[in-house]
N, C-alpha and C positions, 0 to 999 in steps of 0.2 A: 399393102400401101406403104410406098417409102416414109420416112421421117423426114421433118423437113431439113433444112442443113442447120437451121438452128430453132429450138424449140426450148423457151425456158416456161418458170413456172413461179405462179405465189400462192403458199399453199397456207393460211391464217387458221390458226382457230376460232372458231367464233366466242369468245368468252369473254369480250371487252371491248370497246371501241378499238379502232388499229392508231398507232402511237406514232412519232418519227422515225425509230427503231426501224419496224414494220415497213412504213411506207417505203423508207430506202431502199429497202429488200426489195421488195415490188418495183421501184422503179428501178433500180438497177437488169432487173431482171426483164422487165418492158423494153427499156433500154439495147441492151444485149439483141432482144431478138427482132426490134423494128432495125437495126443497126444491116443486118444480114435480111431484110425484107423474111423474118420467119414468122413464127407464132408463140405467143403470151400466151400461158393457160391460165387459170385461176381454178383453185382446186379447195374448194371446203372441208377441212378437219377437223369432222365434228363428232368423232368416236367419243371423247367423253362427256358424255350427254348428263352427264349433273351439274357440268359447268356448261354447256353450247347452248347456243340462244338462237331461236330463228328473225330474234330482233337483228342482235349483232352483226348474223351474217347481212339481212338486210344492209345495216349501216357500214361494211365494210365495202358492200361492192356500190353502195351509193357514193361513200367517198373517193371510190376509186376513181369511179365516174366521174367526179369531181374534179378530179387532179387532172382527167385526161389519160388514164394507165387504164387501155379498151382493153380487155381482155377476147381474144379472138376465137378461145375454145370454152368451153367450162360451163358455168351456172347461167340458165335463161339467152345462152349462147345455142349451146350445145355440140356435137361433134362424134369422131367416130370410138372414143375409149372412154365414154359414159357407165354408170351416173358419174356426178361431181363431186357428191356428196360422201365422205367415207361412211359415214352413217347408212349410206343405201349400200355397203359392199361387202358385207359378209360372207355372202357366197362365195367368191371373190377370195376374200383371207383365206375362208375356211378352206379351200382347192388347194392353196399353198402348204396350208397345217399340213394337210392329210399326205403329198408329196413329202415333205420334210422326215415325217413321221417313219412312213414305206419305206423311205433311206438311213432311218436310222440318223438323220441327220439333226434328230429335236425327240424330245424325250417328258416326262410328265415329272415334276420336282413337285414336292407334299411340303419340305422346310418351311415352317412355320416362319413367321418375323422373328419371331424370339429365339431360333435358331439360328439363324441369320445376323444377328447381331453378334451374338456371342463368336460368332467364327470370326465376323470382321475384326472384333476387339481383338482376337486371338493372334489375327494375321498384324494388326497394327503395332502390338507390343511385340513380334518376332520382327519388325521391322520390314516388312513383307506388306506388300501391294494389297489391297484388299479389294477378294473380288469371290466366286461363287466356288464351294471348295470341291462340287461335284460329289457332293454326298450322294444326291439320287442318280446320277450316272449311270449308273450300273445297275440299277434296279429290273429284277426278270419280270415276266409279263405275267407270272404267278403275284409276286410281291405288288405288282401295281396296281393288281384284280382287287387286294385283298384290302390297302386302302384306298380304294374306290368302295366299297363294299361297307369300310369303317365310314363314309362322308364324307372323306375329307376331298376336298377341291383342288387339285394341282394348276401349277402355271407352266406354262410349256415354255421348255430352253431351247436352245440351239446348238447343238455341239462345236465348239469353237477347236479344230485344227490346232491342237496345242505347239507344233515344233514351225508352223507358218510364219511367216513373214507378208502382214500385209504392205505392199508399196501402191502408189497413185502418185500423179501431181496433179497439184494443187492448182485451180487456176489464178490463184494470188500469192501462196504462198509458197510455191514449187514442191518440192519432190519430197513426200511424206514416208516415216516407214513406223511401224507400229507391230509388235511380237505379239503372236497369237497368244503365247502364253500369260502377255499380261492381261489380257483383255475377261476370261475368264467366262466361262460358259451365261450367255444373259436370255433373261426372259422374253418371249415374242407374240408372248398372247398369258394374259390376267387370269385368276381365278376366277373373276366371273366371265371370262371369255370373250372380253372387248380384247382388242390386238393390243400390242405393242408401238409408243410414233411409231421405232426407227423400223419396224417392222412393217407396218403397211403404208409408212411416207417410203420407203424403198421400192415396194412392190407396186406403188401407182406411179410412182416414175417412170418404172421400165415401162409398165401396161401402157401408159399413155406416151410413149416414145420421146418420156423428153431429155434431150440431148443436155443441155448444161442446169448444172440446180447452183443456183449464186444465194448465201446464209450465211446467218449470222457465226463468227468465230467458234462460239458457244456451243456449236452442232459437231466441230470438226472431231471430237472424242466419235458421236455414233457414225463415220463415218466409215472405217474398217470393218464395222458392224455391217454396214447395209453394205458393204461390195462384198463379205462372206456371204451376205445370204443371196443376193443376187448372182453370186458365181454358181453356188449349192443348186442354183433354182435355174440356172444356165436363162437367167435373162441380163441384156442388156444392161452394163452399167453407164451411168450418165459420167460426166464432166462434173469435178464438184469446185466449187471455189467458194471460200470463207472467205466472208468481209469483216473486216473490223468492226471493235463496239464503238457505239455514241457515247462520248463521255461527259458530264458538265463541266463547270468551270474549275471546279475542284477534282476533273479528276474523275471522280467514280462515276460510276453507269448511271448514266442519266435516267432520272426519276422525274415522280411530279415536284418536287422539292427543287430540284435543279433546272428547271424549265423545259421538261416534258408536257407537250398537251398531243392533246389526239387529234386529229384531222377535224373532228366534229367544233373542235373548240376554237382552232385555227380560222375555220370558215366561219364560225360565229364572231369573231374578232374583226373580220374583214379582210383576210388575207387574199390575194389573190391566187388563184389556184396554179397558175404559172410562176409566180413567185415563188411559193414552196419547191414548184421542181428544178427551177435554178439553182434555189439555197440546196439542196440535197442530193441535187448532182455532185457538185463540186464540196459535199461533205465524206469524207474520204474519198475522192476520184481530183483527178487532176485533168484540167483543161489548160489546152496554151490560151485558148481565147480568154478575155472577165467577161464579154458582152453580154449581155442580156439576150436569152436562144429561147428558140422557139422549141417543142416536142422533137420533131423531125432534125432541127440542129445539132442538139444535143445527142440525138440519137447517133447521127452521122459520124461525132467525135467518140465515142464513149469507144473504150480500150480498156479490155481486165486487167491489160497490163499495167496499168495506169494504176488499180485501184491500191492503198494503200495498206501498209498492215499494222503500221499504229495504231493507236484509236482514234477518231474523229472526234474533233472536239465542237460540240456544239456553241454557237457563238450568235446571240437572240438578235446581236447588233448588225451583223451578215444578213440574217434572214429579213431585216428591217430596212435594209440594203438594197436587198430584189422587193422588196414591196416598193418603194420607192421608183424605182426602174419599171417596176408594174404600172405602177400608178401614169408615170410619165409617158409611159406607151400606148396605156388603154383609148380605147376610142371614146369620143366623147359621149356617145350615147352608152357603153360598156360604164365609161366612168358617172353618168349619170345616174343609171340603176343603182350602182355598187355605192353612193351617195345615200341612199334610202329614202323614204315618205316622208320623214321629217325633214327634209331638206327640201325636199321637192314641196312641200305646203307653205315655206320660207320665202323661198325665192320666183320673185315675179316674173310670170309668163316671159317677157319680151328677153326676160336677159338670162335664160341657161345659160347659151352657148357661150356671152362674155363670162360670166360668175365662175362659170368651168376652165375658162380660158385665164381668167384671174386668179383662182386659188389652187387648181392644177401644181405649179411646184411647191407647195406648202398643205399638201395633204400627205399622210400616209395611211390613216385609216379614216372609216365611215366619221368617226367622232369630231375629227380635225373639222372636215366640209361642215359639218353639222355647227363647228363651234365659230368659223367663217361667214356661214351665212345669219349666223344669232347675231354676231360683231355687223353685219351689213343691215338686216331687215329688220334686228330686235328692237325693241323700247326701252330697255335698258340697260347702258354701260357702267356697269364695274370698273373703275379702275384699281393696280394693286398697288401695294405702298409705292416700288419704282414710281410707277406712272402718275404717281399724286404728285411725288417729289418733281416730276419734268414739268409738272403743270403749273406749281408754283412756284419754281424757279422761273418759269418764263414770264410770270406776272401777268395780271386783268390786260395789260395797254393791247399784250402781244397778240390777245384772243379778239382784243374790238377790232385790230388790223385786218384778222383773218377771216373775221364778219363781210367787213368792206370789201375784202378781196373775195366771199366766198359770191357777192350777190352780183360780182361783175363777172368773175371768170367761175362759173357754176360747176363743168364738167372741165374743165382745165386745171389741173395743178398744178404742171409747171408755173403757168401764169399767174395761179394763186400764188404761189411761194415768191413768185419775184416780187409780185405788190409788196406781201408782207415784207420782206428783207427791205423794199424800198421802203418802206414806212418808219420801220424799228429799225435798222440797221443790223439785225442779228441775221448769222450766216453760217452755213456748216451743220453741223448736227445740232447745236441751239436751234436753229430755222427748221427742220427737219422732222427732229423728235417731235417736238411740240404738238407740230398740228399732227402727226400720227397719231399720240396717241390722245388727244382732244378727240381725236375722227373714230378712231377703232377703239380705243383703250389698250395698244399693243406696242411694246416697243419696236418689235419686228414684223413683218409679216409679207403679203400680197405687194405687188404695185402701189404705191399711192394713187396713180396716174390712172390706172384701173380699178380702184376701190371705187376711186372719186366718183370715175362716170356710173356706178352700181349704186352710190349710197342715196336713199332718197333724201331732195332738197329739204326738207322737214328736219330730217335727224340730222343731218347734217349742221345748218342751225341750232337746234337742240342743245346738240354737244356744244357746240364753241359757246351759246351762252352761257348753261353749265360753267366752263372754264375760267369766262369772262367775271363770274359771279352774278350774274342777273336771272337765274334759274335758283 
């Protein structure tokens, strides 16, 4: 079976909800391969199983789903370079150990941590790279029997080509070159004989034929690594390109401190899941368009060449940006749901579709609707100090005018405001403010003209007497 002409892949661990970081990855990589009509894998890395969770994995491929990033091969998908899970592939590894081994290509190292250490201190203070000094290199199959025989547990290395030159390019950041010699013979499978990542994140790449692997900057060190061992193993190597890191506002790798949240929290917040992948498109990648794209859109533009090697700076105000744009686009029964039960027990039967239509550009989360339809259906208005001050600036006379005017012109405010201005003679934002926030308790907001026809005639009332001082 050929490969398809593009095949990318997002391969998580399961050890934590998936973050901004994460998702970029994934969508960049979704991106890439709807762009060339190929195939998105999703690949579980869940070799170290004192940290993997089959919660986790659950909630990463729930919020993938979320976002719209289908994955077309991989977990509850399925496909032809199954299983998914590294956790189900040992056989698998262990087929490649045992090649490595016959070639002399990986060898069995005893070096204790405490050896280990002491060599790197050794190598640091001669000013010298620090890396594995090949003490067991050389070890005969006598010598190896015998501590095997003593207990002790070896982690298998990789013979690393010491006078080589690894080269690639980069697909963002061009043409890489990396001395076998510094790299230093590294390990590929644990004393307890779980793999190594870059050791079986290498080896399911090629198995599962996928063609570009897109990662975070942070990877590009293991990246000489897995083309040594995928050369050694005469399998396929992919396309690799490293993305930039997410940084905060300050600068360093974005954290929970720096406004890092995880998809889970995002969706809890009310984000719209189209929103995220606008903002994160266009967080290191560059589009000519700003508009507001759909999946398929975005797909269509998306260019590695594009993508950036800065660091992307996260910016909460941007992503507040596309929720907005979200907001504005959603449909109005989409924008209804995403309003929630507490809105929907608020607002009377007959006027969704106006109440939606009125507060639509003045929502960006569930909370906003929520605190628009309290200001419309509730019982009681709060005013805050501003809005105390508009009220008694405008004096008792200005609120009996607005009575008058509210019992002739009911669902009309233009026609309200003119009576009043005709009565009081006040005009401009004196006429204006007033009765807003008499009506909502808000200096800004909705329509007047559309509040008006939603507020019921009671509260309506209510408030101006309130105002007037006879409440």
């Amino acid at each position: 079976m050929n490969p398809p002409i593009t095949k990318t892949r997002f391969a998580p661990s399961p050890t934590g909800y998936i973050h901004l970081g994460n998702v970029r990855t994934a969508l960049f990589s979704a991106l890439a391969a709807a762009r060339d009509c190929g195939v998105f894998l999703l690949r579980i890395e869940d070799t170290d199983q004192a940290r993997s969770s089959n919660d986790y994995s659950d909630a990463l491929k729930e919020d993938l789903d979320w976002l719209g990033l289908r994955w077309q091969e991989g977990p509850d998908i399925g496909g032809d370079h199954g299983p998914y899970h590294q956790s189900q592939r040992s056989d698998v590894y262990a087929r490649y150990y045992r090649e490595l081994e016959q070639h002399d290509l990986a060898y069995p190292c005893f070096c204790s941590e405490h050896q280990l250490a002491l060599s790197r201190k050794a190598q640091i203070a001669a000013s010298k790279p620090p890396r594995y000094a090949g003490t067991c290199a050389r070890l005969t199959p006598e010598q190896v029997q015998a501590k095997l025989r003593e207990g002790l547990q070896p982690v298998l290395r990789f013979r690393v080509p010491q006078n080589q030159s690894i080269r690639f390019t980069d697909a963002v950041r061009g043409e890489q070159v990396f001395a076998g010699g510094d790299i230093g013979d590294f390990i590929i499978r644990r004393a307890d004989g779980t793999p190594a990542f870059f050791f079986c994140n290498a080896i399911d790449d090629a198995l599962m034929q996928v063609t570009h692997v897109l990662r975070g900057e942070d990877h590009l060190s293991n990246t000489p690594r897995q083309i040594l061992l995928l050369e050694a193993l005469q399998l396929r190597v992919p396309c690799y390109g490293h993305i930039s890191m997410i940084v905060g506002t300050d600068g360093a790798p974005l954290s929970k401190r720096t406004g890092s949240e995880s998809v889970r929290e995002l969706r809890a917040h009310g984000y719209f899941p189209l929103a995220v992948v606008n903002y994160l498109a266009r967080l290191g990648h560059a589009y000519e368009s700003n508009a507001y794209m759909t999946f398929a859109e975005l797909a269509s533009s998306f260019d590695t060449s594009k993508l950036g090697r800065s660091p992307a700076r996260h910016d909460v105000n941007q992503l507040i940006h596309w929720q907005r744009e979200a907001a504005a686009k959603a449909s109005e029964q989409d924008l209804w749901v995403w309003m929630g039960p507490q809105v929907h027990g608020l607002v009377a039967a007959g006027q969704v579709s106006e109440f939606i239509q009125t507060v639509r550009p003045n929502v960006t989360q569930p909370e906003d609707a929520l605190h628009w339809a309290q200001v419309i259906y509730g019982e009681h208005l709060a005013l805050n100090h501003d809005a105390q001050q508009i009220v008694q600036h405008a004096g008792a006379q200005f609120f009996e005018a607005a009575l008058s005017a509210l019992e002739t012109h009911r669902d009309n405010f233009a026609a309200l405001a003119d009576q009043v201005k005709a009565v009081t003679g006040v005009k401009g934002k004196h006429l204006f403010h007033p009765l807003r926030v008499a009506l909502t308790g808000e200096v800004h907001g909705p329509e007047m003209a559309r509040l008006l026809k939603l507020l019921p005639l009671e509260q309506a009332r209510r408030r101006l007497l309130a105002c007037a001082g006879r409440v």
